[in-house]
C-alpha positions as CSV (number, residue, x, y, z in Angstrom):
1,X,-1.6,-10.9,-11.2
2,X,-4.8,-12.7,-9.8
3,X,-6.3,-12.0,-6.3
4,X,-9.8,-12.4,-4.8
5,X,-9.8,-9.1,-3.1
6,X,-11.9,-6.8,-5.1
7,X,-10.2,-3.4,-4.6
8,X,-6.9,-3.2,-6.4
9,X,-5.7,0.8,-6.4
10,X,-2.8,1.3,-9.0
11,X,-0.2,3.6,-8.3
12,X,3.0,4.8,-7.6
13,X,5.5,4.5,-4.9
14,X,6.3,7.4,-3.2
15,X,7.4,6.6,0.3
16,X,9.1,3.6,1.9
17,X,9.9,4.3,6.0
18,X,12.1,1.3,6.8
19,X,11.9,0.0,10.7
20,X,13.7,-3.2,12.1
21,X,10.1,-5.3,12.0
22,X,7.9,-3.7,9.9
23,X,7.9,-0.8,7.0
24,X,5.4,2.2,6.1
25,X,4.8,2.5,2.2
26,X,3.3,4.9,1.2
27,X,1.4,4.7,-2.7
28,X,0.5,7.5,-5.1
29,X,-2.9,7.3,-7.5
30,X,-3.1,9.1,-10.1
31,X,-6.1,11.0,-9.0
32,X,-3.6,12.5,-6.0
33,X,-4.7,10.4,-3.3
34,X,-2.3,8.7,-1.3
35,X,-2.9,5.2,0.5
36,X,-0.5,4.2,3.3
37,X,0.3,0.4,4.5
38,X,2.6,-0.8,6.8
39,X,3.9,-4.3,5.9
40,X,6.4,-6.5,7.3
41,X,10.4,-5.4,6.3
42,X,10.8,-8.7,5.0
43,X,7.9,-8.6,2.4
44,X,8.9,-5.0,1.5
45,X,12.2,-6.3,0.7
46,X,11.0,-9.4,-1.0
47,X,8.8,-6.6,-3.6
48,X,11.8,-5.0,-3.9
49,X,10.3,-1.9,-3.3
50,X,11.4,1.6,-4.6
51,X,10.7,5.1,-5.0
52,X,9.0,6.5,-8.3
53,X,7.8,2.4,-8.9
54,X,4.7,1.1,-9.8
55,X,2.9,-0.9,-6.9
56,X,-0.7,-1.7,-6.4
57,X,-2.4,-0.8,-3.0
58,X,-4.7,-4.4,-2.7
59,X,-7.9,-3.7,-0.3
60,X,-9.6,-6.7,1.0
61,X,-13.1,-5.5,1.8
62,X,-13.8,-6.8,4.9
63,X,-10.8,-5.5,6.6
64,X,-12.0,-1.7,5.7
65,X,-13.4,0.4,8.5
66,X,-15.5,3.3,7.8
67,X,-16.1,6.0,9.9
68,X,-17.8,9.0,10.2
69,X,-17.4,12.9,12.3
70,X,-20.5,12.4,14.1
């Protein structure tokens, strides 16, 4: 797999919320953390998405927001 985006999280699947339009998935790393992306129903369908399976979370920097309590 090639991409230009520079933030490629490898994990594991460990939620998929199906909707009519879009659908959340949610991705396990293995530090714990979990990163959460909604994506058309289609394209999750296309991936052939499923519990316990290995999927990459793919972070293009500059759509990242940061934020901070203050």
């Amino acid at each position: 797999m090639k991409l230009s985006a520079r933030n490629v999280l490898e994990g594991k699947v460990v939620s998929i919320k199906e909707g009519p339009v879009s659908t959340e998935v949610t991705i396990e790393l293995a530090c714990g953390t979990q990163v959460v992306s909604s994506i058309t129903s289609t394209s999750a369908k296309s991936l052939n998405l499923e519990v316990g399976k290995k999927a990459y979370a793919v972070i293009k920097a500059s759509n990242v927001m940061v934020g901070t309590d203050e």
